[in-house]
Structure formats: C-alpha cells, structure tokens
C-alpha positions as CSV (number, residue, x, y, z in Angstrom):
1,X,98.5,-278.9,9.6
2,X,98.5,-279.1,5.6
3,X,96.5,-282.4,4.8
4,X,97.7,-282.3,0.8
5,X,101.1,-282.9,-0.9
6,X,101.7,-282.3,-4.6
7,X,104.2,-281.9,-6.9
8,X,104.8,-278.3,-6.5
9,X,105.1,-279.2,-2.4
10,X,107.4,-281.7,-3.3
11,X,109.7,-278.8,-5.6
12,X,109.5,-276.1,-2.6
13,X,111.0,-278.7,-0.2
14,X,113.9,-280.1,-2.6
15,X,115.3,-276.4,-3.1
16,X,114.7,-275.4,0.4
17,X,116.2,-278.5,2.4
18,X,118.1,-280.3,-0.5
19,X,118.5,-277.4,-2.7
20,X,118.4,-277.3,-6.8
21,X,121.4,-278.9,-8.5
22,X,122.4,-276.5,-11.9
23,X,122.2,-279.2,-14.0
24,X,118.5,-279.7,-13.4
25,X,115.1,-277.6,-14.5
26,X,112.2,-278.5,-11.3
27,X,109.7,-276.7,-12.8
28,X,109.9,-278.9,-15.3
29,X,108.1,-282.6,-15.7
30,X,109.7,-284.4,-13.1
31,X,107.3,-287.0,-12.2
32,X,108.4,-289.5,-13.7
33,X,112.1,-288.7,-13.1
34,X,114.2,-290.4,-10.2
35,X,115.9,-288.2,-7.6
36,X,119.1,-289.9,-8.5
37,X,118.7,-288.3,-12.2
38,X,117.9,-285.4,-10.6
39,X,121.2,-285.4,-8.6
40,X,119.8,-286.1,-5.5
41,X,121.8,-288.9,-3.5
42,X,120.2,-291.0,-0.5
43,X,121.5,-287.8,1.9
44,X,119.6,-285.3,0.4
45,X,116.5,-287.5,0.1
46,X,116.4,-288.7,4.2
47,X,116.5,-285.0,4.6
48,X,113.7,-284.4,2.2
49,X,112.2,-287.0,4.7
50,X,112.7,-284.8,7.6
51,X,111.5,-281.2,6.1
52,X,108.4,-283.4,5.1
53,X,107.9,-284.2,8.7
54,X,108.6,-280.7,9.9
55,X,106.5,-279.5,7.2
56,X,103.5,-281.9,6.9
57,X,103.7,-283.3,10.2
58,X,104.1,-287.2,8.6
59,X,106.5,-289.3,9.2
60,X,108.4,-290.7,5.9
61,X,111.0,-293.2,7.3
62,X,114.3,-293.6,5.9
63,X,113.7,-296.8,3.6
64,X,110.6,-295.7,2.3
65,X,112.2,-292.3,1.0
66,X,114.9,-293.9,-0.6
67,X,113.4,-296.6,-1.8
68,X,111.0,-294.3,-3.7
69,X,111.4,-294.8,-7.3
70,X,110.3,-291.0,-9.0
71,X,109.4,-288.2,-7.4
72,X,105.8,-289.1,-8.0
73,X,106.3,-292.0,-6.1
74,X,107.4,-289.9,-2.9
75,X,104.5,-287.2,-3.6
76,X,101.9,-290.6,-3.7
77,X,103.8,-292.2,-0.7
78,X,103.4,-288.5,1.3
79,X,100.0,-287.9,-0.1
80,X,99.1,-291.5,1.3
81,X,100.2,-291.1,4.8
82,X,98.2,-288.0,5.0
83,X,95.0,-289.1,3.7
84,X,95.2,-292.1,6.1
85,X,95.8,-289.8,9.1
86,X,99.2,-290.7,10.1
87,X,100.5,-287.1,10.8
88,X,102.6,-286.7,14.0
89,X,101.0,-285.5,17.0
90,X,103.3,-283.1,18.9
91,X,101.8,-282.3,22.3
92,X,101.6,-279.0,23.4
93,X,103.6,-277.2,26.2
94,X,101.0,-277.5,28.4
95,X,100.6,-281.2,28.4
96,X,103.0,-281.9,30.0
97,X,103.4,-281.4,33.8
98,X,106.2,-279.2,34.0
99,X,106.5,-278.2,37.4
100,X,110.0,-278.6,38.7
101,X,111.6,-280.9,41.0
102,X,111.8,-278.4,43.8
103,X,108.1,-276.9,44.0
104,X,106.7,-280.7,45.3
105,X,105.0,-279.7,48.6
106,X,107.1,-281.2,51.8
107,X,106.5,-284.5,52.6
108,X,106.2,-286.0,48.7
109,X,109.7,-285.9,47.9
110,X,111.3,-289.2,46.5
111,X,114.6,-288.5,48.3
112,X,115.4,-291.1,51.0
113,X,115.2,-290.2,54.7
114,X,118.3,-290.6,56.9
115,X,117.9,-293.7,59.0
C-alpha cells in the first residue's frame, strides 16, 4: 500500500474517478484552488473520497472531503491519515473461515432436533 499522497496523486485520481472539466488546466497550480473553481461539485469530491480509499487504502469520510477548502487541503488531510497509520486493513480470503454450512461434521449442526 502507497504510504505518500501528493499533488500529482491527487490530479491522476480527479481525471480518473471525477474526470477533467474543459474549462480547467490540472497540471497547472492548483493548490491553492478550491474544487468548486475547479468544477468539481460535492458528488465528484465523495467519489474522489472513495478512489482515495480504493487507491491508498485510507478512509477520507464524506464531511472531511467536502469540507476541504483547496486541493492542498485534501492532499494534507490524505497525506495525514497516512502518515498516522490509519489505512484500511482488508483481511485476506483466508481469514476468514469459509467453510460452508453443509461440510460441519454430524452432530454440530445448529438445526433443532425433532421432539
């Protein structure tokens, strides 16, 4: 899992789950800019929010991404959930027990006897 965010990571994720508005230049200096001058709406931004989770495996909620005043607000707020080690943990496969229902040996069944 990727333990840095930047501006460039920020970029790649707005044309890739937002996408890039015509009006707007993202290679440019947007640092300073808000996502609503960049055309984004509260929409766009929760799903900014959700590639960053699939992507970085950290959890931005909701009101935090919207609430975010520039884009290098959400880069700091990203780049601060990572350094402090808040990534997701998704546990593997194997984990998890999944033997089915029907393998349990006889005799451990849940299932109620007849009276």
């Amino acid at each position: 899992m990727t333990t840095t965010f930047d501006m460039d990571d920020l970029r790649s994720l707005l044309r890739s789950c937002a996408g890039e508005p015509e009006s707007v230049d993202l290679d440019s200096d947007i640092a300073t800019t808000t996502f609503e001058e960049l055309g984004y709406d509260s929409i766009a931004i929760i799903e900014l929010a959700a590639c960053v989770k699939q992507n970085f495996g950290v959890a931005v909620s909701d009101t935090a991404a919207v609430n975010t005043n520039t884009s290098q607000d959400f880069v700091d707020h990203v780049r601060g959930l990572l350094t402090h080690g808040n990534t997701i943990h998704r546990p593997r496969r194997a984990d998890h027990d999944m033997t089915p229902a029907s393998a349990e040996p006889a005799g451990k069944s849940d299932s109620i006897a007849p009276a």
